[in-house]
C-alpha positions as CSV (number, residue, x, y, z in Angstrom):
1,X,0.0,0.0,0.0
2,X,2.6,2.2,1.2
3,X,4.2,1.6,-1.9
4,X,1.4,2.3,-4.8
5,X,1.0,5.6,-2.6
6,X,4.6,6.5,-3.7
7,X,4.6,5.2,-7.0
8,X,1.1,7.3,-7.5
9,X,3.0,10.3,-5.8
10,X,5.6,10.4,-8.3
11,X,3.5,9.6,-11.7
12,X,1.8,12.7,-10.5
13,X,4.7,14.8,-9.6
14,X,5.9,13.9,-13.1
15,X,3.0,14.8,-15.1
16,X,2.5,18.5,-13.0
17,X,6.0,19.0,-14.4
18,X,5.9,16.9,-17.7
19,X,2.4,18.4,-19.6
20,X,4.2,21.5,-20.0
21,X,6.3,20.2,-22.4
22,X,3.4,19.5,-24.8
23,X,1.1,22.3,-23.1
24,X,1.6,24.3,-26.1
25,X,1.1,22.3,-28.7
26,X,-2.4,21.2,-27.3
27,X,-2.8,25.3,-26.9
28,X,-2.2,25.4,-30.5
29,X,-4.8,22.3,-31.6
30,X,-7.2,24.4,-29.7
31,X,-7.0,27.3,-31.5
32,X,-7.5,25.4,-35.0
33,X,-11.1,24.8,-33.5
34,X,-11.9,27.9,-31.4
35,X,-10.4,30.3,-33.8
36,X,-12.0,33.0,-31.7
37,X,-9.1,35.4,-32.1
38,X,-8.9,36.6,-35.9
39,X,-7.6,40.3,-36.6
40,X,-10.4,42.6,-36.5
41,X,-11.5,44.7,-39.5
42,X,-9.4,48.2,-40.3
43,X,-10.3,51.1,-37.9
44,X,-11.4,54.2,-38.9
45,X,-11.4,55.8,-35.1
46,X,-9.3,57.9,-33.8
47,X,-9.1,58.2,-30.3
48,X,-6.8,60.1,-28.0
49,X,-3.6,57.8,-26.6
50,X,-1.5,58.7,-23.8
51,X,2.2,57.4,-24.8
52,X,3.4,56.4,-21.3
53,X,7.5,55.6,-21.4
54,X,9.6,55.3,-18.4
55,X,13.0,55.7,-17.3
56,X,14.9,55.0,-14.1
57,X,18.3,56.1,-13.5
58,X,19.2,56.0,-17.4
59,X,18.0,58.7,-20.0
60,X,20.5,58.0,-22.8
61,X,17.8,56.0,-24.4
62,X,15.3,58.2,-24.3
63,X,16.0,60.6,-27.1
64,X,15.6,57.4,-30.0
65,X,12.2,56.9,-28.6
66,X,11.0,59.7,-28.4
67,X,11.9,60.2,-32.1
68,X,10.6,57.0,-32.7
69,X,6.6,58.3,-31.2
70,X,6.8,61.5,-33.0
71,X,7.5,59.6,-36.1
72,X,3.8,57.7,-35.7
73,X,1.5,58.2,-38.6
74,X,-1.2,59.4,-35.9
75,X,-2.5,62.5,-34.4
76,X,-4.3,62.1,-31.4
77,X,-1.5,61.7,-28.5
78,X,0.6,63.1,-25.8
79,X,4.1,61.4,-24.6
80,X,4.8,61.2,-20.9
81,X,8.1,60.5,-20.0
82,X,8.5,60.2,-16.4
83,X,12.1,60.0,-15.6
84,X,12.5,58.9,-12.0
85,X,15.7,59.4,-10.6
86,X,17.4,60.7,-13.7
87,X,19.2,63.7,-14.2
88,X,16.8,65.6,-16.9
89,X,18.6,68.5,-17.4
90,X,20.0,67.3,-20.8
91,X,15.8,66.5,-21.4
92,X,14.7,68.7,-24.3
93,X,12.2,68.3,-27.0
94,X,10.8,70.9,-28.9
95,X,8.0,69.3,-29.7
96,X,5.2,70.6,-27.5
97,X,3.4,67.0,-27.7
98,X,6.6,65.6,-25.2
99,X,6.2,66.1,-21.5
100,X,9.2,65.5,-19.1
101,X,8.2,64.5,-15.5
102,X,10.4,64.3,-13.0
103,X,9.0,63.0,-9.6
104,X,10.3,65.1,-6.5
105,X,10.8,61.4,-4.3
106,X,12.2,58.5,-6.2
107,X,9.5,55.8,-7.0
108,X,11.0,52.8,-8.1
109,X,7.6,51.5,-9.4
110,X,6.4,50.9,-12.6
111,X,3.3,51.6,-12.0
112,X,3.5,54.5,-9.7
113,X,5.7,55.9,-12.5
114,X,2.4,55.2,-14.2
115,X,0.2,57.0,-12.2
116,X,2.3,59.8,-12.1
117,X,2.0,60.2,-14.9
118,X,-2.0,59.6,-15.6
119,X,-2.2,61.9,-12.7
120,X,-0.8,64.5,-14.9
121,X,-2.7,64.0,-17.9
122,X,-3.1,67.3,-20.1
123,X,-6.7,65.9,-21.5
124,X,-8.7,62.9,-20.3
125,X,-7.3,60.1,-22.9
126,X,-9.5,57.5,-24.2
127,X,-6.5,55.1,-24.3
128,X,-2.5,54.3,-22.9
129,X,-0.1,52.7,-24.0
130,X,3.3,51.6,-21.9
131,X,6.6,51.9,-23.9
132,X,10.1,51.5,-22.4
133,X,12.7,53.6,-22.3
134,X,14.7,51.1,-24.7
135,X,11.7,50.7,-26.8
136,X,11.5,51.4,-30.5
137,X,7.7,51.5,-32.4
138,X,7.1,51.1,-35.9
139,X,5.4,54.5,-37.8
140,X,1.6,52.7,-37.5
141,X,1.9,51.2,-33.8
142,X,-1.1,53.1,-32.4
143,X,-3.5,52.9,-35.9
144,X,-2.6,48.5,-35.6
145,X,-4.2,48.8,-31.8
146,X,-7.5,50.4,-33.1
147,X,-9.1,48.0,-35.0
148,X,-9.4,45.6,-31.6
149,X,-10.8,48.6,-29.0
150,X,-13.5,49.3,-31.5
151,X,-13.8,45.2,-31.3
152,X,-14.8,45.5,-27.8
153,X,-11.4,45.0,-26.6
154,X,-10.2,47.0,-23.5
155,X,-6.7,45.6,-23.3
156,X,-4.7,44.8,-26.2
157,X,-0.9,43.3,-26.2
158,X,1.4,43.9,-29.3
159,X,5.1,41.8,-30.1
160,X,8.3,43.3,-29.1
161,X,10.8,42.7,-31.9
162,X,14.2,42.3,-31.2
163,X,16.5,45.4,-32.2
164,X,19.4,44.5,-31.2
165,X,21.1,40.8,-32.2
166,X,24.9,41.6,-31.9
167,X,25.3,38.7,-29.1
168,X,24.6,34.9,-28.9
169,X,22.5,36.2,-25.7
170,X,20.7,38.8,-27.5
171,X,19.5,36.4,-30.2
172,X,18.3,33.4,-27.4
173,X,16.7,36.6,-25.5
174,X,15.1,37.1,-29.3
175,X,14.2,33.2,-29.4
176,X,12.3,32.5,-26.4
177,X,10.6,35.8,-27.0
178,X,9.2,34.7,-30.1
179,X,8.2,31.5,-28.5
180,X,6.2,33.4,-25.9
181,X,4.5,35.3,-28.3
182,X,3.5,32.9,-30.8
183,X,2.1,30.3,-27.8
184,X,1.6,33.0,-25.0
185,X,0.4,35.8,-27.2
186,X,-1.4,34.5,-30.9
187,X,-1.7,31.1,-30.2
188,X,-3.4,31.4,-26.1
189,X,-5.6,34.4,-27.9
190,X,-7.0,32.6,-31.1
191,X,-7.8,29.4,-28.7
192,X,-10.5,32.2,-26.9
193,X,-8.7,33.2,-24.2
194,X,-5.8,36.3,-23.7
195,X,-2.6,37.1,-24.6
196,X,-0.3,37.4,-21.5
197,X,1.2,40.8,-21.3
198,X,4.7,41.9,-21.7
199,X,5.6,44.8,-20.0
200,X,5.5,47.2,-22.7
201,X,3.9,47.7,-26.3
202,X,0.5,46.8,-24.6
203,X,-2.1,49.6,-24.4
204,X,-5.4,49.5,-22.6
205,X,-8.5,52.1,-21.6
206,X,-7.6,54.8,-19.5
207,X,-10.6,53.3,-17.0
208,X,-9.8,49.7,-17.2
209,X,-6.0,50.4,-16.4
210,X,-6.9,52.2,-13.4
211,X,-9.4,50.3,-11.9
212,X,-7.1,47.4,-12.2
213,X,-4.4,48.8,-10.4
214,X,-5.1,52.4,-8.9
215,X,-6.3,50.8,-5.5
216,X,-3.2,48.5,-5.4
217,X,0.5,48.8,-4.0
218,X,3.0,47.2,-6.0
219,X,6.6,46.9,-4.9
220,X,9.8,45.4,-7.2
221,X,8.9,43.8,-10.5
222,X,5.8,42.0,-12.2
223,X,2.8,44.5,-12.6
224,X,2.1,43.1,-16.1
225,X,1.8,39.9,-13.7
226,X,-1.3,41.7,-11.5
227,X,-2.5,43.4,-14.3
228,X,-3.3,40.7,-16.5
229,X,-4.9,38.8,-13.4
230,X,-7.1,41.7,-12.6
231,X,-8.3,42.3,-16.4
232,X,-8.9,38.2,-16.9
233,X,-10.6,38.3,-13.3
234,X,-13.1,41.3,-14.2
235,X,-14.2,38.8,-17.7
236,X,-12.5,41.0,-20.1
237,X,-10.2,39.0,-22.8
238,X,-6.6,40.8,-23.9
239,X,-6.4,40.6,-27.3
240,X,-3.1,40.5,-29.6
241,X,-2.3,42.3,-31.9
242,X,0.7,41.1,-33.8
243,X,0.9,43.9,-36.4
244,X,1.3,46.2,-33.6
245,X,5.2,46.3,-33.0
246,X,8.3,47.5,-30.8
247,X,11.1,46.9,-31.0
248,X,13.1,46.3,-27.3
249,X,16.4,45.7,-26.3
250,X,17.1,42.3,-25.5
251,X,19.7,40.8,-23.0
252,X,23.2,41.3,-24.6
253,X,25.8,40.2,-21.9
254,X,25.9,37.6,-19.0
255,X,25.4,39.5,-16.2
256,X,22.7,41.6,-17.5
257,X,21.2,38.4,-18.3
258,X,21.7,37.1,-15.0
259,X,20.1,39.9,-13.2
260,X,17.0,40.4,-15.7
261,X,16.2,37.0,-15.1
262,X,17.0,36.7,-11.2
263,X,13.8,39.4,-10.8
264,X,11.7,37.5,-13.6
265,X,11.6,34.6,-12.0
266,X,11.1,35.9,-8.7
267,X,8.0,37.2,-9.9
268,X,7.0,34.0,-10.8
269,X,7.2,32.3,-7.7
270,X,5.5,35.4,-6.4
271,X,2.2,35.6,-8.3
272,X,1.9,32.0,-10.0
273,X,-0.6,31.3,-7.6
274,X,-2.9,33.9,-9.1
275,X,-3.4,30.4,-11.7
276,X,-5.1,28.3,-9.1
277,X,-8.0,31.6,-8.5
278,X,-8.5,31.8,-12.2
279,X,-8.6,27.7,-12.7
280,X,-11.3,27.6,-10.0
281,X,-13.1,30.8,-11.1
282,X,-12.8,29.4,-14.8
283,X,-14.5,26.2,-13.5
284,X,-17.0,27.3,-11.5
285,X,-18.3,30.2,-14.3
286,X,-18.0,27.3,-17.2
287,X,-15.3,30.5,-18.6
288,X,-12.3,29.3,-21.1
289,X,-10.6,32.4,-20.9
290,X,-10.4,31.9,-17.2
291,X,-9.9,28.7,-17.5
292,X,-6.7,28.1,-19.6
293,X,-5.4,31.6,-18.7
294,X,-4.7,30.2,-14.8
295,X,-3.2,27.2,-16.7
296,X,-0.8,29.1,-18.4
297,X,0.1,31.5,-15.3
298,X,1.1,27.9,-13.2
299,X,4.0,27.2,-15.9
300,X,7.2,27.5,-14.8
301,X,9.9,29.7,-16.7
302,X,10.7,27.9,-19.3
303,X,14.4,26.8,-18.0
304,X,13.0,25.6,-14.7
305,X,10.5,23.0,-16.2
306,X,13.5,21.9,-18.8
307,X,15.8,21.1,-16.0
308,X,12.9,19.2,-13.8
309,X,12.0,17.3,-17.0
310,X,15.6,16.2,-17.8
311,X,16.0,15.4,-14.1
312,X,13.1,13.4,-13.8
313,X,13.5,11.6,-17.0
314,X,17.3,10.6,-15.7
315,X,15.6,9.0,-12.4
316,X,12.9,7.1,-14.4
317,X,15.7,5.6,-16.5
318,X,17.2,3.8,-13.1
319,X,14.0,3.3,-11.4
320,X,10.5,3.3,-13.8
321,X,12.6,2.8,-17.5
322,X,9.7,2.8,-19.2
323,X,8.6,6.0,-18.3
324,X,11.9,7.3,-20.2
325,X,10.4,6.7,-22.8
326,X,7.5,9.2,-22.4
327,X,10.1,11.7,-21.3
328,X,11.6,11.1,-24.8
329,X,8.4,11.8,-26.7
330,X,7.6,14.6,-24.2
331,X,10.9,16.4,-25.3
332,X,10.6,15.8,-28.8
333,X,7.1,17.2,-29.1
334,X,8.6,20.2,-27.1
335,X,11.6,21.0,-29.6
336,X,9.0,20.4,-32.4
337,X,7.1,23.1,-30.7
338,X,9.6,25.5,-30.2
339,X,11.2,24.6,-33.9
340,X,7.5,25.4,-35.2
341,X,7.1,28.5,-33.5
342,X,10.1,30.1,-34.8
343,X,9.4,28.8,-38.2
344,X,6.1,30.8,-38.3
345,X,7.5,34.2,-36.7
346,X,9.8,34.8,-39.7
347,X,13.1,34.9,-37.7
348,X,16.3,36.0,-38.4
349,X,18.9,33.5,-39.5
350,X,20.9,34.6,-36.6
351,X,18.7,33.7,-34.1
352,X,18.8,29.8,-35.6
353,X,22.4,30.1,-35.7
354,X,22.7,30.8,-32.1
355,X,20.9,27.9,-30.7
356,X,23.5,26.4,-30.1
357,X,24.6,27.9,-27.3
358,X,20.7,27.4,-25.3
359,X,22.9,25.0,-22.5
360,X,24.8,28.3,-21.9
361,X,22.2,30.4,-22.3
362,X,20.4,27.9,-19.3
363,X,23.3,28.0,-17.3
364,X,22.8,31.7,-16.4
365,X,19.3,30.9,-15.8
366,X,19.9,28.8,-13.4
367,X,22.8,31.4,-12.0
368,X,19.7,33.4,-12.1
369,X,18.0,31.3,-9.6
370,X,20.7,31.5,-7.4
371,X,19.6,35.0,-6.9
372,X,15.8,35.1,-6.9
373,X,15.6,36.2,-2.7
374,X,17.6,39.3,-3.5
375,X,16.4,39.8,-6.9
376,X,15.2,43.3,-6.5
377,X,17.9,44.7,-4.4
378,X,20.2,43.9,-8.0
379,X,18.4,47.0,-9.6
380,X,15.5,47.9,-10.3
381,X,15.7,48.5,-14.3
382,X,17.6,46.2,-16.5
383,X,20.9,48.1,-17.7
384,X,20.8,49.0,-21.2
385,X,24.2,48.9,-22.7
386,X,23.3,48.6,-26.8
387,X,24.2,52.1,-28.2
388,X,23.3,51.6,-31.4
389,X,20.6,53.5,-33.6
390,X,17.5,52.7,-35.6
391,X,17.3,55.7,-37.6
392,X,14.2,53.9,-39.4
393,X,11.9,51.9,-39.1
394,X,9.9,50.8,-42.1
């Protein structure tokens, strides 16, 4: 008896761990039969954005970006810069649509960096949209987000593009970002339930952002974590729209990696739980989105449930063989996954040509984990060290 009990222990402990190596590749059979995510028609609104972009410590970024947004082939908006704890003095733009705020006491808070700056609004905007300071967006950002607020859609994610590949690290930062969008962002949306946001390039109504977080205090890294529970937990979806596109600075060197990641998955362990409310509320309400949203928010980074796999796989082989053998399949269907996903996201050549170094690139992941407790004491903005220019963006 005693026995079966531990053999049944670890079949389960296996497959909590082991069905996220296939999870999205069932996501994606789901979304050949819901198909409840297709692009909108073309928008002919116009309503007035508020072009959020923060900055901590660092400015040298800023002036790009902000020639970036005045570049957009819209009208209605306002950029808000709130530069907390930056030296603005070198901060000029002549262009009467920028505003520089500099907060009298440091925040160190997204989203109070956010509120700051919806606090200071020169016109009640319809719609917001977060950029970061390292961000790039293409001439027809805000015109590709319209079509799905006139859907009915009060949050909408776009894809962050790589601009920067001059590093193995960059391009496997590029990689799994592409494999988050296509399964996390189209693929989770066109199966009828919502994109999972990314920090930036999302934009959302003015009213729904605040009454998501206005009431809340956050502290270190992961809004985008909160935020998405709170919009899934109200009933709304969070659409994706994949023409909508910035272009962000990915990971270049180890210890930049290293850090990023240390405070990524520290906000995993800290608000995965919010999966287990939205499985229950999704089964209880008979709701999908709810439903295979909390799914999604219990998987591990994608490292962490690599490592367990191959670590349970290598104790089947001396005590349950047989088992191995699912392992094997389990990994193949994962690395037919990922391979498929990169294959429909048009990716650079580079990016393939750097997968070879993904045991590395896992090795300062799991340096990473090493320093998930003191994750936000490292900083709290990733460094930005690529210098280069986009001077355009077609």
């Amino acid at each position: 008896m005693g026995l079966d009990l531990i053999s049944v222990s670890w079949i389960v402990i296996q497959l909590l761990v082991g069905y996220n190596l296939v999870l999205p590749l069932v996501i994606y059979f789901f979304s050949l039969i819901n198909k409840k995510g297709l692009s909108p028609k073309k928008s002919t609104a116009n309503p007035d954005y508020a072009i959020i972009v923060t900055a901590y410590e660092q400015t040298h970024t800023l002036g790009p970006v902000v020639a970036s947004l005045l570049k957009l082939d819209y009208k209605q908006f306002i950029i808000y810069i709130v530069a907390d704890k930056c030296d603005v003095s070198q901060l000029h733009f002549e262009d009467d649509r920028v505003n520089v705020l500099r907060p009298e006491q440091t925040l160190s808070s997204n989203t109070k960096s956010h509120f700051y700056a919806i606090h200071r609004f020169k016109r009640p905007h319809d719609k917001l949209t977060i950029i970061d300071s390292d961000n790039l967006v293409k001439p027809d950002y805000l015109g590709q987000l319209n079509p799905y607020f006139d859907a009915g859609f009060k949050a909408v994610q776009g894809i962050r593009d790589a601009k920067n590949m001059e590093t193995m690290y960059a391009c496997l930062d590029a990689a799994r970002d592409i494999y988050y969008h296509f399964y996390d962002g189209k693929i989770l949306y066109e199966a009828g339930s919502s994109a999972t946001l990314a920090g930036s390039g999302m934009a959302f109504t003015t009213d729904l952002y605040r009454s998501c977080l206005e009431h809340q205090e956050i502290l270190g890294a992961g809004f985008d974590k909160i935020l998405q529970k709170e919009i899934v937990s109200k009933g709304e979806r969070i659409a994706f729209a994949e023409q909508a596109i910035v272009y962000d600075e990915k990971t270049s060197k180890s210890d930049q990696l290293v850090k990023q990641r240390a405070r990524w998955i520290n906000t995993w362990f800290r608000y995965f739980k919010f999966g287990f409310g939205l499985i229950e509320k999704g089964v209880l309400e008979l709701n999908w989105n709810k439903l295979l949203f909390g799914l999604v928010l219990l998987r591990p980074p994608l490292f962490l449930f690599l490592i367990l796999s191959f670590l349970f796989a290598l104790i089947d082989l001396f005590v349950a063989p047989i088992q191995t053998l699912y392992w094997i399949g389990g990994f193949c269907l994962f690395v037919v996954g990922f391979l498929f996903s990169l294959l429909m996201s048009k990716t650079d050549k580079r990016i393939y040509q750097s997968l070879w170094g993904i045991p590395k690139f896992i090795f300062y992941q799991v340096l990473s984990l090493m320093k998930v407790r003191k994750a936000n004491e490292l900083s709290v903005a990733t460094q930005h060290f690529y210098d280069k220019e986009i001077n355009e963006i077609k």
